[in-house]
C-alpha positions as CSV (number, residue, x, y, z in Angstrom):
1,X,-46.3,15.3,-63.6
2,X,-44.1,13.3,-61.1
3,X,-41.4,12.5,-64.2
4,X,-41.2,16.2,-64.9
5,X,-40.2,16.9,-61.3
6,X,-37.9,14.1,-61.4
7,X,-36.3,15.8,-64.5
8,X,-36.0,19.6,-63.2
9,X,-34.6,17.5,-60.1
10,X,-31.9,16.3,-61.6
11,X,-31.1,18.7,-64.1
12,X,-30.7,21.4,-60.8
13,X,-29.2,18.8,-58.5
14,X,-27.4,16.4,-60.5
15,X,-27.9,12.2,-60.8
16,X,-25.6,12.2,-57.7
17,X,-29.3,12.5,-56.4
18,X,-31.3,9.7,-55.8
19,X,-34.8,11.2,-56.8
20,X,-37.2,8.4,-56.6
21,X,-41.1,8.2,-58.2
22,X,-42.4,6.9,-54.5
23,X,-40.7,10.3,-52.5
24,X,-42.1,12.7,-55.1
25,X,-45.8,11.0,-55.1
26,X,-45.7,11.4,-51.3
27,X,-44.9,15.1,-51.5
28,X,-47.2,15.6,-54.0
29,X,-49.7,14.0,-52.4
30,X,-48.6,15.4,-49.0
31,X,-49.2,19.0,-50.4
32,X,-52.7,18.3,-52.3
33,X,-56.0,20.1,-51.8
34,X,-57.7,16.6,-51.4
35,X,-55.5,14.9,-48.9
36,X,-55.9,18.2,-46.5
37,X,-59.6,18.0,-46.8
38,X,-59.5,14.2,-46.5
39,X,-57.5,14.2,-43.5
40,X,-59.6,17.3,-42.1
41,X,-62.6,15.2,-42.7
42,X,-61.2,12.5,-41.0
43,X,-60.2,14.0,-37.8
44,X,-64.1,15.0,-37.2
45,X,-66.3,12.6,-38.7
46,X,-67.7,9.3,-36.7
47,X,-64.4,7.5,-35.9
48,X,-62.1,9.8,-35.8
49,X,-58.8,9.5,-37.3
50,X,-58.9,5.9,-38.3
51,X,-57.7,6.7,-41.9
52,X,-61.4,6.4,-43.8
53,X,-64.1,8.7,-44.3
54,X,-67.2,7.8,-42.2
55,X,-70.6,9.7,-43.2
């Protein structure tokens, strides 16, 4: 997924563009159904926002 990104980035933008694998994981990531519901999880469980999931 992340190398067709990289691709449509270049193509639009250029290689003048320093697209790298790690920046578009991170906004993929960033953006993911999981990681909100992770971190919303995370902000209310035991130990709040510590960065793990405590039942």
């Amino acid at each position: 997924m992340s190398r067709l990104i990289r691709q449509k980035i270049i193509k639009k933008f250029g290689t003048a563009v320093a697209v790298t694998s790690t920046f578009i994981d991170y906004a993929l990531n960033y953006n993911s159904p999981g990681t909100i519901i992770a971190k919303y999880w995370d902000k209310h469980d035991a130990y709040p926002n510590n960065g793990r999931i405590n039942l």
